[in-house]
C-alpha positions as CSV (number, residue, x, y, z in Angstrom):
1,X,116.0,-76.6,-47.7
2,X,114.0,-76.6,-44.2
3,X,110.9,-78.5,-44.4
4,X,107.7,-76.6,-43.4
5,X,104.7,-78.2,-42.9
6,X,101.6,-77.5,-40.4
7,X,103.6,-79.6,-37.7
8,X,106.6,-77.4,-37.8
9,X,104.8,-74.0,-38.6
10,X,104.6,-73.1,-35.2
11,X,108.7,-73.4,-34.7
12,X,109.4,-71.7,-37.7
13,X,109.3,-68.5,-36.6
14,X,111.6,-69.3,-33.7
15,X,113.5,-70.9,-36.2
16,X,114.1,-68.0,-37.8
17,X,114.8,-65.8,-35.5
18,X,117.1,-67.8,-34.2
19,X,119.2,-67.9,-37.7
20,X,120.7,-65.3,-37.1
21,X,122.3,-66.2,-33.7
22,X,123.7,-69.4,-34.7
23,X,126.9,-67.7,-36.5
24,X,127.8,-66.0,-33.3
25,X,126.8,-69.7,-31.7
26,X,129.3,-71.4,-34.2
27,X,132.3,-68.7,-33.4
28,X,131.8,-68.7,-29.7
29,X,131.9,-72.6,-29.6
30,X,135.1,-72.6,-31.7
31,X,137.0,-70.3,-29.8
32,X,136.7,-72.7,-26.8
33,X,137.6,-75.5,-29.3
34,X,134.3,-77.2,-30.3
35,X,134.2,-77.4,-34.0
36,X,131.0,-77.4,-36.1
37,X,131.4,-81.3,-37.1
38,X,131.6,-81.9,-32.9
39,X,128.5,-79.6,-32.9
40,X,126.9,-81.9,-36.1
41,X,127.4,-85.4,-34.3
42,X,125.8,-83.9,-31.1
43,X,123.2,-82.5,-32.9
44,X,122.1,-86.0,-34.9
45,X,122.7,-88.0,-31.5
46,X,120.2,-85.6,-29.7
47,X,117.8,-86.4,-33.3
48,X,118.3,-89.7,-32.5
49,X,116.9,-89.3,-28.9
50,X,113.7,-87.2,-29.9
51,X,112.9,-90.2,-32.3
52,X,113.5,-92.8,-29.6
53,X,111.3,-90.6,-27.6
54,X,108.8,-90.4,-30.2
55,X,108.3,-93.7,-30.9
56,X,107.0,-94.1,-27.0
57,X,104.6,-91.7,-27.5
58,X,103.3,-92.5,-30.5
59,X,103.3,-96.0,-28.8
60,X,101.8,-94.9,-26.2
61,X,98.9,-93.2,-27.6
62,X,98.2,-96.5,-29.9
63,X,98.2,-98.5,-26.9
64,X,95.8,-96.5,-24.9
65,X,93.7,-96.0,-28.3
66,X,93.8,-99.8,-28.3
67,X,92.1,-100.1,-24.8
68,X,89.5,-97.7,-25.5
69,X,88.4,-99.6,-28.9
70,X,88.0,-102.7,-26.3
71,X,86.4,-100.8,-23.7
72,X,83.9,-102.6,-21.8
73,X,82.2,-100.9,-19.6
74,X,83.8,-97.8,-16.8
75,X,84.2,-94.0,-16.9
76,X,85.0,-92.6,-20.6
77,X,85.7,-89.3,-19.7
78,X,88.5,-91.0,-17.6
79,X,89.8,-93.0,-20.8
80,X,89.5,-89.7,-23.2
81,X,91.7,-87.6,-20.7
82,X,94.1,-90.3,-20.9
83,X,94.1,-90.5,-24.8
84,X,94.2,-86.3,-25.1
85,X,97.0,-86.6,-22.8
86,X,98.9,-89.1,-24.9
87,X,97.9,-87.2,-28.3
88,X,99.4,-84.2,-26.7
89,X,102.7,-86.1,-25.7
90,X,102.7,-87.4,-29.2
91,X,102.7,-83.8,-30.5
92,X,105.4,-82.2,-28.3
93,X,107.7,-85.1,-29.1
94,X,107.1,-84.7,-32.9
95,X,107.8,-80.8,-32.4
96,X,111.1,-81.7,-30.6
97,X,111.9,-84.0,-33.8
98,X,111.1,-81.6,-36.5
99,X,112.9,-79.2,-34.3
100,X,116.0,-81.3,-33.9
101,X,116.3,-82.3,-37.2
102,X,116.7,-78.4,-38.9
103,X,119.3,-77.6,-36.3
104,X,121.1,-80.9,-37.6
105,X,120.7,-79.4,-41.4
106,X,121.8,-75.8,-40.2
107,X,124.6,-76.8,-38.8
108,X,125.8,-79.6,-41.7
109,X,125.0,-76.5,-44.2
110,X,127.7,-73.9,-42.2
111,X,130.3,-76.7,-41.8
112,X,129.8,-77.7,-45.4
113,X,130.0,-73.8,-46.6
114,X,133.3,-73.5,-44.3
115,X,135.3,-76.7,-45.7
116,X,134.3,-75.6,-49.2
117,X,135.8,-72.4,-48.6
118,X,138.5,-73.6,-46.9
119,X,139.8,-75.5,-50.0
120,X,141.0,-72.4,-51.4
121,X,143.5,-72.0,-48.7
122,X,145.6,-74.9,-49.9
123,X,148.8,-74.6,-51.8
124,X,149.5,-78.4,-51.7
125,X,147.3,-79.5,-54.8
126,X,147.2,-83.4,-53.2
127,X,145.9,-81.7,-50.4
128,X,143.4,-80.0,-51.8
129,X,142.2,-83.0,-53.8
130,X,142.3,-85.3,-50.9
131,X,140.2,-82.7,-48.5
132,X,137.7,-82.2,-51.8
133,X,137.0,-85.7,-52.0
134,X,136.6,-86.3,-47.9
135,X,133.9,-83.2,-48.2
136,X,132.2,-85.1,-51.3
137,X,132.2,-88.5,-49.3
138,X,130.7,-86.6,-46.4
139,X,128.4,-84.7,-47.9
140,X,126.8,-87.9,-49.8
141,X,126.3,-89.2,-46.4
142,X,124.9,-86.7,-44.8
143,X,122.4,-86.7,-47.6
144,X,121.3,-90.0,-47.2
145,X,121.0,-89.3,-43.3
146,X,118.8,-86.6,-44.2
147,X,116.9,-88.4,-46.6
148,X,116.4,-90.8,-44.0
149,X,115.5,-88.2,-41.0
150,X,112.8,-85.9,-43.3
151,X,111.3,-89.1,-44.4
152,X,110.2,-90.5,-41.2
153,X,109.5,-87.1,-39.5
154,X,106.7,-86.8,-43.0
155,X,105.2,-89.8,-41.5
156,X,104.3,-88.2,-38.5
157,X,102.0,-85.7,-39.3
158,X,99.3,-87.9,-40.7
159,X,99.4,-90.2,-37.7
160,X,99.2,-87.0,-35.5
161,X,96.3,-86.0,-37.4
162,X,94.5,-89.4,-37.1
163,X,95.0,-89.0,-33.2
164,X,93.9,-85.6,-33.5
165,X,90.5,-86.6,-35.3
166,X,89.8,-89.6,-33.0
167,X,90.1,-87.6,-29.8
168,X,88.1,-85.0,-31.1
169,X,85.5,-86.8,-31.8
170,X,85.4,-88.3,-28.7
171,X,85.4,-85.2,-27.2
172,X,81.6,-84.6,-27.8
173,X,80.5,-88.5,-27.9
174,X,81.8,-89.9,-24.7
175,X,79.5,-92.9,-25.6
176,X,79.6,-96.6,-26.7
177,X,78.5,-95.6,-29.8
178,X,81.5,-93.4,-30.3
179,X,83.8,-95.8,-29.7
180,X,82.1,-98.4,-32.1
181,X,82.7,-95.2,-34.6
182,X,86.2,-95.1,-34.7
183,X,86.8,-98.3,-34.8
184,X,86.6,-97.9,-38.4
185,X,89.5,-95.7,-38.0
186,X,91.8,-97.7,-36.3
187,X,93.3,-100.1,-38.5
188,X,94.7,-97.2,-40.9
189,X,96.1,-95.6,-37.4
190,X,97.8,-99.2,-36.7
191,X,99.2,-99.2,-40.2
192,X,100.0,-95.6,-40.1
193,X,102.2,-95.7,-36.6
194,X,103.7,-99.1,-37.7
195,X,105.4,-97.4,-41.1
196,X,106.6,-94.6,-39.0
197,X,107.7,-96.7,-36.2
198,X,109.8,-98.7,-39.3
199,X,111.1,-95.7,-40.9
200,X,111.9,-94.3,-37.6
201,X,114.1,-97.5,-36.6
202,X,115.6,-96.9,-40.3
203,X,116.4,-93.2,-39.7
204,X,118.0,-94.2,-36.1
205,X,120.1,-96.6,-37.9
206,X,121.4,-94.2,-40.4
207,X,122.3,-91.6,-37.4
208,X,124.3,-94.2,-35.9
209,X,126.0,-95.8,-39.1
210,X,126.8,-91.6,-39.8
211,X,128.0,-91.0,-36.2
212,X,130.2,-94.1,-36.5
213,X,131.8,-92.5,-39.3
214,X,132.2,-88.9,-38.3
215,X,133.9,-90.2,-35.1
216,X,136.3,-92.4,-37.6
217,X,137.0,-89.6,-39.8
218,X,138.1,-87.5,-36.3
């Protein structure tokens, strides 16, 4: 099942109507020899590199957060811009995560419906066993690397949310006194990022242990 929450909302409706393209997607790339498990390992590499890219961001906007809690003395306005700036990087990058991520599980969802169905076409019982239990072992694993993938992307929102807050509030209180406030803030932010950069690592590894196989299995 998709995951919707207020970070994804606004692709869900592109999601959707894009559903009902990605059959005709699916049949066009076969017929010119790309199966849907070629089209899965792309698909979790390209997840892989919206995480990476994530994790600058998020980075980014921590370390720029960072120089504004220490700020002594020059133009805030100049050090806000710079922090909206990173906030809105931050969000695009999650986007392209969340994004990434449910064209992974759309496509892992067709090619597990087609080799299911495709285990009725055997006459060789050995065969048929053997093909069942590779679709079992795969499926398990994808699971896990799904697991893995929903789990850091849940970890993104609050941290988004805590950027969110802290450059709104700055927004109206360009002021010393502003920047003493949310100071109280920023050790949960610092926590927040670092378990998200941690399960993001974890969910990077996964991709790759799960590429690694695919390409075996191939």
């Amino acid at each position: 099942m998709k995951k919707l929450t207020l970070l994804s909302a606004p692709l869900f409706a592109v999601t959707m109507a894009l559903s009902g393209c990605q059959s005709a997607y699916y049949s066009a790339m076969e017929s010119v020899g790309v199966h849907k498990r070629d089209i899965l390992v792309d698909r979790v590499e390209e997840t892989k590199e919206s995480q990476q890219e994530s994790q600058e961001e998020f980075q980014s906007a921590l370390d720029r957060l960072t120089t504004l809690i220490n700020f002594d003395g020059g133009e805030l306005e100049e050090a806000y811009t710079q922090l909206n700036n990173d906030y809105e990087s931050s969000l695009a990058a999650a986007n392209d995560v969340t994004s990434n991520i449910n064209k992974v599980e759309d496509v892992a969802e067709a090619l597990f419906e087609e080799w299911a169905d495709e285990l009725e076409q055997y006459k060789s019982a050995s065969l048929k066993r053997e093909s069942s239990k590779k679709l079992n072992s795969t499926k398990r694993q994808f699971d896990q690397l799904l697991r893995s993938m929903r789990s850091a992307e849940s970890k993104m929102e609050p941290v988004l949310s805590s950027l969110h807050d802290n450059v709104l509030y700055l927004k109206h209180n360009l002021n010393a006194q502003a920047v003493t406030a949310i100071k109280g803030e920023f050790t949960n932010l610092k926590r927040d990022i670092k378990i998200l950069m941690d399960d993001m690592n974890k969910s990077i590894e996964d991709s790759n242990k799960f590429i690694e196989q695919m390409n075996k299995a191939g």
